[in-house]
Each structure stands twice: as structure tokens, then as C-alpha cells.
C-alpha positions as CSV (number, residue, x, y, z in Angstrom):
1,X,-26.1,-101.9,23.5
2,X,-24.6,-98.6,24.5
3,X,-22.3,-98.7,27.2
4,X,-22.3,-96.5,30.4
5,X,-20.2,-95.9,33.0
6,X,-20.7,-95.0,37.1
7,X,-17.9,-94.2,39.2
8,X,-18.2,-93.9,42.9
9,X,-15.5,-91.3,43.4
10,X,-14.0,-91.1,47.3
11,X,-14.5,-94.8,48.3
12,X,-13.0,-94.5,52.0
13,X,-13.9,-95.6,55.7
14,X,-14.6,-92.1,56.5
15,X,-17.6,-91.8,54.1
16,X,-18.9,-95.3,54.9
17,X,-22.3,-94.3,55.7
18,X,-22.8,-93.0,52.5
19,X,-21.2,-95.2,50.4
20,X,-23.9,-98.3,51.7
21,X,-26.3,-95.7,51.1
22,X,-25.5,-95.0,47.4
23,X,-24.7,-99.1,46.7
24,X,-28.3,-99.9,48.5
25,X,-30.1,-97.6,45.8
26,X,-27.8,-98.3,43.0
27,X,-27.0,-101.9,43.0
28,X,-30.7,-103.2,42.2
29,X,-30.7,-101.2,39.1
30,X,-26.9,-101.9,37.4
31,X,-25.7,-105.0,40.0
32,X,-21.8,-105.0,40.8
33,X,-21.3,-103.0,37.0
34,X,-19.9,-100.3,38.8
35,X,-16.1,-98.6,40.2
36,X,-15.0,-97.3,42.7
37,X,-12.3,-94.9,42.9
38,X,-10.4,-96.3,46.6
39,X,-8.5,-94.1,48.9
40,X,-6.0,-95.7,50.9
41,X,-5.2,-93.0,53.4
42,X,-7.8,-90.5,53.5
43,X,-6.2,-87.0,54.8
44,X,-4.0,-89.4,56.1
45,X,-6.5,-90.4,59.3
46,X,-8.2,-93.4,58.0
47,X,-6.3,-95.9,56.5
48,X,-7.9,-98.6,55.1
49,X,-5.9,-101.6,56.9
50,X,-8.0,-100.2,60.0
51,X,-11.4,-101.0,58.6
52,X,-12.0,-104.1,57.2
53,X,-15.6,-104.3,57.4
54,X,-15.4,-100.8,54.5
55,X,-12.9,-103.0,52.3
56,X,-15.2,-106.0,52.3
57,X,-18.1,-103.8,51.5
58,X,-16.5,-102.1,48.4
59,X,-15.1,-105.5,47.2
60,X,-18.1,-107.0,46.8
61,X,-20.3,-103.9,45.4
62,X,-18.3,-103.7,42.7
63,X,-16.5,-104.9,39.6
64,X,-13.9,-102.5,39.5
65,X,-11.6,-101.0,42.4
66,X,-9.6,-97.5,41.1
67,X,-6.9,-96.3,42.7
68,X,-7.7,-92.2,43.5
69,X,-4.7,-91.2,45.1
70,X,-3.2,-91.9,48.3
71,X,-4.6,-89.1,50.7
72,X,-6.5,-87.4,48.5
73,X,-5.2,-84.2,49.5
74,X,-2.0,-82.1,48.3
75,X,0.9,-82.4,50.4
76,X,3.0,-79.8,48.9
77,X,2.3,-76.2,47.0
78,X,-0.8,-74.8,45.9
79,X,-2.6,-73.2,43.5
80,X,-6.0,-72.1,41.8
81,X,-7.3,-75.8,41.6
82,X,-5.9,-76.7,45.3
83,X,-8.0,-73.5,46.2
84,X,-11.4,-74.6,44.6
85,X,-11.0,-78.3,45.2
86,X,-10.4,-77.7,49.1
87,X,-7.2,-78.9,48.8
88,X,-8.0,-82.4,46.9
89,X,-5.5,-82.1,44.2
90,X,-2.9,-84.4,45.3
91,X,-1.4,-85.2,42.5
92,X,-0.2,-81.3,42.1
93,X,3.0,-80.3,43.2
94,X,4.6,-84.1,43.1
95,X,7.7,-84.6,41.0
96,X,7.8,-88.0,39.3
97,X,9.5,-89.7,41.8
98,X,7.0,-88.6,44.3
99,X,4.3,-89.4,42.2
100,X,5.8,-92.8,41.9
101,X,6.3,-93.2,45.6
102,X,2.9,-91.9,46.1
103,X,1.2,-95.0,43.2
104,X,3.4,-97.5,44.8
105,X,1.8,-96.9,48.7
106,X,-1.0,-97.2,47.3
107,X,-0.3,-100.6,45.3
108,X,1.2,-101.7,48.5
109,X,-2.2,-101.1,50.2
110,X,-4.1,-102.8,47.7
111,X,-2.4,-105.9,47.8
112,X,-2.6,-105.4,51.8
113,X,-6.7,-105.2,51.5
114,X,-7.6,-106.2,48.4
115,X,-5.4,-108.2,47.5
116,X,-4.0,-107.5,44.1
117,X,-2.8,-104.0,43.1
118,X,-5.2,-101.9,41.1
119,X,-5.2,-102.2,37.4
120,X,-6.7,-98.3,36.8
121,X,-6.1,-94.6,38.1
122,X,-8.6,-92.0,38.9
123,X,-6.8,-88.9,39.7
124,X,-8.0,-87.1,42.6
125,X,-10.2,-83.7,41.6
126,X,-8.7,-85.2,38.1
127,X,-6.1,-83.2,38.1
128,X,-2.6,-86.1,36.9
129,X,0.1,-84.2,37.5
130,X,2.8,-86.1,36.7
131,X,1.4,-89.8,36.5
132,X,2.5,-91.6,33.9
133,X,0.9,-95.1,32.3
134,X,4.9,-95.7,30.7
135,X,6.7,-94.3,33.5
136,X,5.3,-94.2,36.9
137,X,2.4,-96.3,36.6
138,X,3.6,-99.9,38.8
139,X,1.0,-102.0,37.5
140,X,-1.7,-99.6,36.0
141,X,-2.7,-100.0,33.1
142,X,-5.5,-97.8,32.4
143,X,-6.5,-94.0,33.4
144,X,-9.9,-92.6,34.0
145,X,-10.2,-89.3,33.4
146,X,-12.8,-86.2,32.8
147,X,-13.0,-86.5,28.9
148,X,-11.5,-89.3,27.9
149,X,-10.2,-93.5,29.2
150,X,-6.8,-93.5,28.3
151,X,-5.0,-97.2,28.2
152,X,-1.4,-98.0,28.4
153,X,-1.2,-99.2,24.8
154,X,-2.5,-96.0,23.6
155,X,-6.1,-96.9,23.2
156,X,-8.5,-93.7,23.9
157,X,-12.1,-93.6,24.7
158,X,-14.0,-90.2,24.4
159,X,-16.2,-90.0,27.7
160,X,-19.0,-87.4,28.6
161,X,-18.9,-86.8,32.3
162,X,-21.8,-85.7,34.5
163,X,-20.6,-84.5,37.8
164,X,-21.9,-83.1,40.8
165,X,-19.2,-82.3,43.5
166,X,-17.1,-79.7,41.7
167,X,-15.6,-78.0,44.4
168,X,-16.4,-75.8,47.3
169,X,-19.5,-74.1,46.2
170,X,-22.5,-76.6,46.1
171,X,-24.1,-74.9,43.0
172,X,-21.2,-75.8,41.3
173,X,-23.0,-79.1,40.7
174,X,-25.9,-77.3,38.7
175,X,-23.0,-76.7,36.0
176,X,-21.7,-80.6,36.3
177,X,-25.2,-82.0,35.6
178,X,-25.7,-79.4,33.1
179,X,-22.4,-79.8,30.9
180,X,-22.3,-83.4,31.3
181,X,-26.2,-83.7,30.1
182,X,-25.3,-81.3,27.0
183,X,-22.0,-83.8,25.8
184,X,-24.2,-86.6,26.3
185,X,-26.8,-84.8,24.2
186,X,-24.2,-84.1,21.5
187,X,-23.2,-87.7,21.7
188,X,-19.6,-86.2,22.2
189,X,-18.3,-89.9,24.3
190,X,-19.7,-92.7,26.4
191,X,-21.9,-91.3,29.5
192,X,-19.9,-91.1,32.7
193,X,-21.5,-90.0,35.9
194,X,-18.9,-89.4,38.5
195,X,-20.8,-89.6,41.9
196,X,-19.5,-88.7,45.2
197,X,-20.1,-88.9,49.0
198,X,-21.5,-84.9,49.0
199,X,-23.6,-85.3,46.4
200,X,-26.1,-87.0,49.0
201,X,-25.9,-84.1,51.7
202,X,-25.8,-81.5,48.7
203,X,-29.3,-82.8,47.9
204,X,-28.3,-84.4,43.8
205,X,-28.9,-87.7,44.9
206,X,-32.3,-88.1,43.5
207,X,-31.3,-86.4,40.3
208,X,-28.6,-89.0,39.6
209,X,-30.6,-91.8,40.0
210,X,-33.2,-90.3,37.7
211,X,-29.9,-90.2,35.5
212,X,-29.4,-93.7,35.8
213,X,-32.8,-94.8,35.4
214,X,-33.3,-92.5,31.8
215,X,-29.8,-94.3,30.6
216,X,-31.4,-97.6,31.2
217,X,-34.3,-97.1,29.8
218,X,-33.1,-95.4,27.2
219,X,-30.9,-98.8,25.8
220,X,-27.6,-98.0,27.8
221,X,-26.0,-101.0,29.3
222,X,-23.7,-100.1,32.6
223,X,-20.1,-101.0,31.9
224,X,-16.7,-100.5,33.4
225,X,-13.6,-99.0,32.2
226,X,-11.7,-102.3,32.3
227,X,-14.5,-104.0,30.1
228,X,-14.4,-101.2,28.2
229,X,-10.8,-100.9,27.3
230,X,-11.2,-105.5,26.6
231,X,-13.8,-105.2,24.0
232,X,-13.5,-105.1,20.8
């Protein structure tokens, strides 16, 4: 079967209403096959030590825990993306010794709550800056990203991404759905949908679990980036 992938992007305390929401509709269709991306300090006001209840929920929803960041917000500079991202691009304006500081707090809280550091990277508004699988990775060894699943030993997996919170302006989403729907239609990778908190509130809900329900039915089998990147 064809694989697919779902990735619950913003996996923190302060969108914990939400998050049971999205597992309660998702997990009867795909069970645990899904990852989250985990923050371990959102905007540095809700770390996850503080809410254990959140960290047992997302262990057990899933099969995959991403680290996305530390505070998932940039802590020095700007620029255009900082601007339409509202200031989620964290990984901007580190130097590689800041962006190894910043992995390593964050391996440091997963041990804390999850107990072993995370194995994968999502970059927060997917902007890298200066991560680093040979470098400044501390344990991860694989990176999700817009277009493609990168690995450590090189290994690179096309992926068409569907997503729905892409930036200020709520329309923005329109264009997600619509560019991720035309790859997928192209067969340009494997399908990615890349779900967050807002897309509930913004009203795209629905239309990604139609998503999901026309992958399944349509032969896809929901996967992770870790099984992935094991397969042969």
C-alpha cells in the first residue's frame, strides 16, 4: 500500500484543548500512526515539565514525537518570514552554536518528559536555519520538512504537503489545501498533511478529515517518518 503521512504540528499544553479534539476525530480512522511535532517551551510560558497530564496524552496518541523547536518563536532578528509567520520562525537568526544550544534544551526536555530524546526535527514555520543532521543534530537523526524527509545517512523522500495554517491571513489556507492537493495529483511525493491547532478555529477541520478519509479509501496506508525512513 501507499504510504501517508499526518503531522500534528504545535503539540503543546497551551493548545491542549484542541489537540484532544483533533486525536478524538483522528485516532478511529489511522490509530497511533501519526506525529506530533512537540514544543518544549511554548513562547517560553508553558513548559512542558508543568503539565504532565498534555505529555501523557501525546505519548500515547502517537507513534512518533518531533521535536519543533524550543519556543517556537524567534528570539533574535527578523525578517519577511518572521513577519508572515507571526514571529514563529525560531530557527532564523540562530548561529550554529545557538542552534545547537537551542536542539540540546530541547533533548534535555524530552528525556525530562518523555523519556528519551527525539529521534526527528520539524522546524518551526519550516524554516532550518542553521540545523544540521552532521553537525548540530544531538541525537536526530531525521528531518521533516515541506518537500522532502531528509535522513542523516543521506536518504531523501520526496513529500507533497497539504497545509492549512500558513501564516497570518486565514485564506492563506485556501492556497495550502490547494497546492498540496495539485502535488498530490501530480504524484510529485508521498501525501503529507501538516495539521495545526488553528486550523479548527479557522474552520479547515472538516476539510482535512475529508482528506484523510479520501486517502484511505483511496488505498493509502498512514505511516510515519521514522517507518518511513526503516523500510526498505
Amino acid at each position: 500500500m501507499k504510504p501517508f503521512l499526518i503531522c500534528i504540528h504545535d503539540a503543546t499544553p497551551a493548545f491542549a484543548r484542541e489537540t484532544r479534539a483533533m486525536v478524538r476525530d483522528i485516532a478511529p480512522m489511522v490509530g497511533r500512526r501519526i506525529s506530533f511535532g512537540v514544543v518544549p517551551n511554548w513562547r517560553g510560558q508553558w513548559h512542558l515539565t508543568a503539565h504532565p497530564e498534555f505529555c501523557e496524552l501525546i505519548r500515547e496518541s502517537a507513534d512518533e514525537l518531533l521535536l519543533h523547536g524550543y519556543f517556537h518563536h524567534r528570539q533574535r532578528g527578523w525578517g519577511p518570514i518572521t513577519w508572515l509567520a507571526d514571529g514563529s520562525d525560531e530557527m532564523n537568526g540562530l548561529d550554529a552554536e545557538a542552534t545547537r544550544q537551542t536542539i540540546e534544551r530541547g533533548q534535555r526536555v524530552f528525556r525530562d518528559v518523555i523519556g528519551t530524546p527525539a529521534r526527528g526535527f520539524l522546524a518551526p514555520a519550516w524554516q532550518l536555519g542553521c540545523v544540521n543532521l552532521q553537525t548540530t543534530a544531538l541525537g536526530i537523526d531525521h528531518v521533516l520538512g515541506f518537500f522532502s524527509l531528509t535522513s542523516r545517512g543521506g536518504r531523501q523522500l520526496p513529500l507533497c504537503t497539504s497545509t492549512w495554517d500558513c501564516g497570518r491571513w486565514s485564506w492563506l489556507g485556501y492556497l495550502g489545501d490547494g497546492l498540496g492537493r495539485l502535488s498530490q495529483s501530480l504524484d510529485r511525493g508521498i501525501p503529507t498533511l501538516a495539521i495545526h491547532p488553528r486550523d479548527l478555529e479557522r474552520g479547515f477541520w472538516p476539510r482535512i478529515l475529508r482528506l484523510i478519509r479520501d486517502l484511505l479509501e483511496a488505498g493509502y496506508e498512514p505511516s510515519t517518518a521514522s517507518r518511513l525512513l526503516n523500510s526498505e
